[in-house]
C-alpha positions as CSV (number, residue, x, y, z in Angstrom):
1,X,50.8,15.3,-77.9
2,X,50.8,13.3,-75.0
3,X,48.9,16.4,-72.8
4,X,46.1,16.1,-75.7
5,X,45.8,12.1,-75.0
6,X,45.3,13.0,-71.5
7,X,42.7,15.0,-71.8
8,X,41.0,13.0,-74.6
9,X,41.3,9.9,-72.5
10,X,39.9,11.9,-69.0
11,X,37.0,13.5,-70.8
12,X,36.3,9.8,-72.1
13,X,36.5,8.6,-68.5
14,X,34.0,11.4,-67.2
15,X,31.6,10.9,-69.9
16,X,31.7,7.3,-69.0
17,X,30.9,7.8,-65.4
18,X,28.2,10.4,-66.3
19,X,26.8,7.9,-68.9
20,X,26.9,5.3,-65.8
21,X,25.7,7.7,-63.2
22,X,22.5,8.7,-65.8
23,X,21.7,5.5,-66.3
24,X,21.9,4.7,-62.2
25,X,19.5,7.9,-61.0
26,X,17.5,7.7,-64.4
27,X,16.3,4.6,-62.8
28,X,16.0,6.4,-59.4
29,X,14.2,9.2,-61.0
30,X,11.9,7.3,-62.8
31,X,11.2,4.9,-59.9
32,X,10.7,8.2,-57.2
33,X,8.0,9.8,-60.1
34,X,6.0,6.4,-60.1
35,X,6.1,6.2,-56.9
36,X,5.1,9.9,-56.2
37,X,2.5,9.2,-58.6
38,X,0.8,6.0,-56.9
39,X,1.5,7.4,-53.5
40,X,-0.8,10.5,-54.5
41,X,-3.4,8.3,-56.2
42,X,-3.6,6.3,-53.1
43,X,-3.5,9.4,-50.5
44,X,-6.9,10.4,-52.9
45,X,-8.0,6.8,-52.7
46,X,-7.5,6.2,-49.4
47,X,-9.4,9.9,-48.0
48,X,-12.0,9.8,-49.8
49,X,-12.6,6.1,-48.5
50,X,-12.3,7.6,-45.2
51,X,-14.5,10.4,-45.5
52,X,-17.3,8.2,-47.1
53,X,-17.2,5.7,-43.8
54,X,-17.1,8.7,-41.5
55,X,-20.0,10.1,-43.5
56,X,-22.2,6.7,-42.8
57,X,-21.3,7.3,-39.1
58,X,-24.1,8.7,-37.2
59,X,-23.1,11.7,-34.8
60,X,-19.5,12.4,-37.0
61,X,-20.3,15.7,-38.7
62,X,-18.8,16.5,-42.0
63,X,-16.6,19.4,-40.7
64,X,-15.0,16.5,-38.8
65,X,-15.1,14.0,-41.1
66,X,-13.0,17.0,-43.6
67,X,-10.4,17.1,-41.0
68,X,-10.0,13.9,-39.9
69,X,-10.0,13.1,-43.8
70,X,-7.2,16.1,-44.5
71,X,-5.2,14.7,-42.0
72,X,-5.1,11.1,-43.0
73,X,-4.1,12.5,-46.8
74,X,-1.7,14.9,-45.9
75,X,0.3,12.3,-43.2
76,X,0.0,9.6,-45.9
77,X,1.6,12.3,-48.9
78,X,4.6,12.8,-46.0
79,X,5.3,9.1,-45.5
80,X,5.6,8.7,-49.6
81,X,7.6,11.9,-49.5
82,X,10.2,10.2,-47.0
83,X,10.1,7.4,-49.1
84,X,11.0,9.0,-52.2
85,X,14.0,10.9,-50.8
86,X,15.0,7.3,-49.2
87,X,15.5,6.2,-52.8
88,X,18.3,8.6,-53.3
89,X,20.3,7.2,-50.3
90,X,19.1,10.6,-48.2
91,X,19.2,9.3,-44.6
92,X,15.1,9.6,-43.2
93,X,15.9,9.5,-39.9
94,X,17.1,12.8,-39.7
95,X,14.4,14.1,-41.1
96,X,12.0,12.4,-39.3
97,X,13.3,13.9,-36.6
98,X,13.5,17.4,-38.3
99,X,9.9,17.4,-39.2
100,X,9.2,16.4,-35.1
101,X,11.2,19.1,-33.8
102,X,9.2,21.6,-36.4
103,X,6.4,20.0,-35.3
104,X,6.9,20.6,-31.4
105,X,8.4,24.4,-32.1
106,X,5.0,25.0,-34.2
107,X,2.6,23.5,-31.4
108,X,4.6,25.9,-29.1
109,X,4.2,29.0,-30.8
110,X,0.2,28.0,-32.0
111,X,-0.6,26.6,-28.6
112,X,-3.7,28.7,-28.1
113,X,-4.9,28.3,-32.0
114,X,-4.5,24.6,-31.2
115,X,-6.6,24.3,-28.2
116,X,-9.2,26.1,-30.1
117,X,-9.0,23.0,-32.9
118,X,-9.1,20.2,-29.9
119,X,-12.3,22.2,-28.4
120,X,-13.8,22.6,-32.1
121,X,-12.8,18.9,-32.2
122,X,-14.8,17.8,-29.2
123,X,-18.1,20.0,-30.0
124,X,-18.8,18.4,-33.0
125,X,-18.1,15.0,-31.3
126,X,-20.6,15.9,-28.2
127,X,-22.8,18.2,-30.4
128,X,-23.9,20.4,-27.1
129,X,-25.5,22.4,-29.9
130,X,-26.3,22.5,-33.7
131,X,-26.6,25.3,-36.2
132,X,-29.5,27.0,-35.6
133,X,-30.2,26.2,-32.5
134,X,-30.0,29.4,-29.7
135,X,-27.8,28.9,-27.1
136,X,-26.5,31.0,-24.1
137,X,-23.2,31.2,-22.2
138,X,-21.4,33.2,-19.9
139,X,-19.7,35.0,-22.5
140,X,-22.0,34.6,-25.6
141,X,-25.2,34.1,-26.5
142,X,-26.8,34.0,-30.3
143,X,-28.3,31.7,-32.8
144,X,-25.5,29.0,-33.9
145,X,-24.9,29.8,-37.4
146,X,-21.5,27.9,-38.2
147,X,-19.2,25.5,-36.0
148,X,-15.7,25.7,-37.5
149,X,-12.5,24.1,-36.0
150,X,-11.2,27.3,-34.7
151,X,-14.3,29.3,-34.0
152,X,-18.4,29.2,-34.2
153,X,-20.4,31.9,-35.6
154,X,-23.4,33.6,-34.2
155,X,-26.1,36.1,-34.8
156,X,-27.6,38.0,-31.9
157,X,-31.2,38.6,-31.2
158,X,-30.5,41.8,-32.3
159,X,-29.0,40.8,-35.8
160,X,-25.3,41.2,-34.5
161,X,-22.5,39.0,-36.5
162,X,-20.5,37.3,-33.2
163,X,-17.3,35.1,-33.4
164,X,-16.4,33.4,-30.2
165,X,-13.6,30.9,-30.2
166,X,-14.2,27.3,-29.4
167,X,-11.8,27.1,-26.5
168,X,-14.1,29.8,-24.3
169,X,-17.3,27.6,-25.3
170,X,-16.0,24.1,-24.7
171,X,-14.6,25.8,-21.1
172,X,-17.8,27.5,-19.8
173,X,-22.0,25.8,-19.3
174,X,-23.8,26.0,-22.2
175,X,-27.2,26.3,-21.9
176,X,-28.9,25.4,-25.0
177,X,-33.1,26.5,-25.2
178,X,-34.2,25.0,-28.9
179,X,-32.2,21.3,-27.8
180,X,-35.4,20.5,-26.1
181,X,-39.1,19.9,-28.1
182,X,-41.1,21.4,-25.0
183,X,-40.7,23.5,-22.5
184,X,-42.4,24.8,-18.6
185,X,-43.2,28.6,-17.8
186,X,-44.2,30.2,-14.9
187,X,-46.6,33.1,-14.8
188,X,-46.6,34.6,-10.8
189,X,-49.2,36.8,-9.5
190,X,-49.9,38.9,-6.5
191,X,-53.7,39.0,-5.0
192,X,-54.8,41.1,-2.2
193,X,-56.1,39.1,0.8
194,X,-59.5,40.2,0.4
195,X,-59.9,39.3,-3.5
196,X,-61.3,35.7,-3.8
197,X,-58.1,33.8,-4.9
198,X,-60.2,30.5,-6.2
199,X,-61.8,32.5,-8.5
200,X,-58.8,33.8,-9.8
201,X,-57.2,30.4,-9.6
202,X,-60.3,29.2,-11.9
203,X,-60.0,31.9,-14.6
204,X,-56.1,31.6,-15.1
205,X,-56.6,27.8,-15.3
206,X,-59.6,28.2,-17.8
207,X,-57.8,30.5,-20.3
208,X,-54.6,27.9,-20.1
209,X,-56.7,25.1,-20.6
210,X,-57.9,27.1,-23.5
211,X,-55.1,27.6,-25.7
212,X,-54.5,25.1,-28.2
213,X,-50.7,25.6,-27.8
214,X,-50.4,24.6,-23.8
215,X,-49.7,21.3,-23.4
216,X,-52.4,18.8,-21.9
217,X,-49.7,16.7,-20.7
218,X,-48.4,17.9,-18.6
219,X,-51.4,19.4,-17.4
220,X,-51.5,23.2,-16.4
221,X,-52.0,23.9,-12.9
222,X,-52.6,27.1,-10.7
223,X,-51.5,27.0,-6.9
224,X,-50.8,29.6,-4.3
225,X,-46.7,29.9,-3.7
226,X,-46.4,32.3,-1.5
227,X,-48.0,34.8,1.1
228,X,-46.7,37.9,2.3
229,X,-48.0,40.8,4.6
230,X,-49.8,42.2,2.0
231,X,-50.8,40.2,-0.6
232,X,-50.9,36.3,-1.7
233,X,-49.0,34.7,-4.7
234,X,-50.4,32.8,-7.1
235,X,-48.2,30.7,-9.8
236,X,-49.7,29.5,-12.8
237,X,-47.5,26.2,-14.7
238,X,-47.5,24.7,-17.5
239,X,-46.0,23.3,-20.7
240,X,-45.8,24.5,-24.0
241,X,-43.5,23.4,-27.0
242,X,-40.4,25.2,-27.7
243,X,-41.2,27.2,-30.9
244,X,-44.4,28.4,-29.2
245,X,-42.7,29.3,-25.5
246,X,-42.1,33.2,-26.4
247,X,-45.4,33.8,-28.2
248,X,-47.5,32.0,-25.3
249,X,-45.7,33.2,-22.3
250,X,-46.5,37.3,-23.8
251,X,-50.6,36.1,-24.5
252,X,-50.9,34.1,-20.8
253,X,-49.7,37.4,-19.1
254,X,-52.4,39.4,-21.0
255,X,-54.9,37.0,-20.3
256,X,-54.2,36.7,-16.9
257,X,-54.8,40.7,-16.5
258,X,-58.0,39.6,-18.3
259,X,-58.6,37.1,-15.5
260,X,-57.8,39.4,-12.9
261,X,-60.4,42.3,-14.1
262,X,-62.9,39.8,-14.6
263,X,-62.7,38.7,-11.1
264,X,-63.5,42.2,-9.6
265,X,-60.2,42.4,-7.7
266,X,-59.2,46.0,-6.2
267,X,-55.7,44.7,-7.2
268,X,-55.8,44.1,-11.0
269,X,-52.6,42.6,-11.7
270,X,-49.6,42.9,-9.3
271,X,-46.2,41.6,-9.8
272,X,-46.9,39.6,-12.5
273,X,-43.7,37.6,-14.1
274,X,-42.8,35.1,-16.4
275,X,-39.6,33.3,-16.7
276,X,-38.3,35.4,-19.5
277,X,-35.1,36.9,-19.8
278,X,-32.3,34.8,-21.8
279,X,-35.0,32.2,-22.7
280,X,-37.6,34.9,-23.7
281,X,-34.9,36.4,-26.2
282,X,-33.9,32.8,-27.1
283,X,-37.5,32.3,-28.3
284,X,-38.0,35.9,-29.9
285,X,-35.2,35.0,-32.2
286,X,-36.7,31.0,-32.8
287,X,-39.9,32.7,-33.8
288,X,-40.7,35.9,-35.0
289,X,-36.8,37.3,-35.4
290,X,-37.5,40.5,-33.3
291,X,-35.5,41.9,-30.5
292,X,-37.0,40.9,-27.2
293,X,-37.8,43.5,-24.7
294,X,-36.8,43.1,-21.2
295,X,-39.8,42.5,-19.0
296,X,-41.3,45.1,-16.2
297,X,-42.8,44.0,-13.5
298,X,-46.4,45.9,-13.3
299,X,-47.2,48.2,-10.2
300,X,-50.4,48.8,-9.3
């Protein structure tokens, strides 16, 4: 009789404690879901209050403003996390400190993923190029199609899909040909020393002056560079906008073969170049989306 008295009074006692113990965390509980509840209203709140003032903010783009917004909401949701588990006497130090030393073993083993994020970081704070503009470095060259954190996508002149990482960008000269709204060329041709070279001189600086697409200002001009034991260089300059670089550097080497037969020379057209290459392919793809063709130099 007195063993069941025991246990009546015992399980009376540990119902009483449990009652007291609900009662104590109910409270916690309750208080940790409210405040789980506010902290991710205001994490919401807060980003999207961030990412509208970076928005307004000229030269922030919106991949950056997305990060720099992520981050703010994710660091706030940690701080009410550690706050909630401080409400049930859980000791936030340590894990503070936990969630550093996962931090440092994670930058450790992502070390090269991150430096691609801090290059992607600085590109879209510098902007050395935009999407769609055509761009050239040691590595890479294409029309900018998308700047990520990690990486930036291209297309080739010759319709290629091309990744390259931002860390080999931000590390190498970039040399960017649609950045600019005009730009010079320079056609070069080799005369004979017996062909009348102001003559020639007039008729490549008549069809220049012709073509609505060459600047006036600057205005084109047509000197003689260069003379050699056989023949005498002529360089024709001049300025033309950036959309219609390609299309007039290809017509003012036809024309000048023009010039040259019209003048009578015994040599029609020797040596004649253009500064093509990279740029001419930068402006192929800009204007007509066709493959450029490397240039020849013509022989006589």
């Amino acid at each position: 009789m007195e063993q069941a008295t025991d246990v009546i009074a015992a399980t009376r006692t540990a119902l009483n404690e449990a009652s007291a113990l609900a009662v104590q965390y109910s409270f916690a509980i309750l208080g940790a879901i409210i405040l789980l509840i506010a902290g991710w209203v205001m994490a919401s709140f807060v980003s999207r209050w961030a990412y509208e003032g970076m928005s307004r903010v000229r030269g922030i783009d919106e991949t950056l403003a997305r990060f720099f917004t992520n981050v703010l909401r994710y660091a706030l949701l940690i701080l009410v996390f550690v706050t909630v588990l401080a409400q049930f006497g859980v000791q936030t130090a340590s894990i503070i400190a936990a969630l550093g030393a996962a931090g440092l073993a994670i930058g450790l083993a992502l070390q090269g993923t991150l430096q691609n994020i801090a290059a992607g970081i600085m590109l879209l704070i510098l902007r050395p190029f935009r999407v769609g503009e055509y761009i050239e470095t040691s590595s890479v060259s294409g029309t900018v199609r998308e700047i990520g954190l990690f990486a930036t996508e291209f297309k080739t002149f010759d319709g290629l899909y091309r990744l390259a990482p931002n860390s080999i960008l931000w590390n190498t000269p970039i040399t960017n040909y649609s950045r600019e709204p005009t730009r010079q060329n320079e056609l070069k041709i080799s005369l004979a020393y017996e062909d009348d070279a102001d003559a020639a001189m007039e008729r490549l600086l008549g069809f220049a002056k012709a073509d609505p697409r060459i600047l006036k200002t600057p205005a084109p001009a047509v000197f003689i560079d260069s003379m050699s034991g056989a023949t005498i260089g002529l360089t024709l300059r001049y300025w033309a906008k950036s959309g219609d670089w390609w299309g007039v550097s290809r017509d003012m080497i036809k024309r000048a073969k023009l010039a040259i037969d019209q003048a009578g020379h015994l040599i029609p057209l020797y040596g004649a170049e253009a500064q093509s290459g990279s740029a001419a392919v930068a402006d192929a793809e800009m204007i007509a989306g066709e493959p450029a063709m490397p240039e020849r130099k013509a022989r006589r």
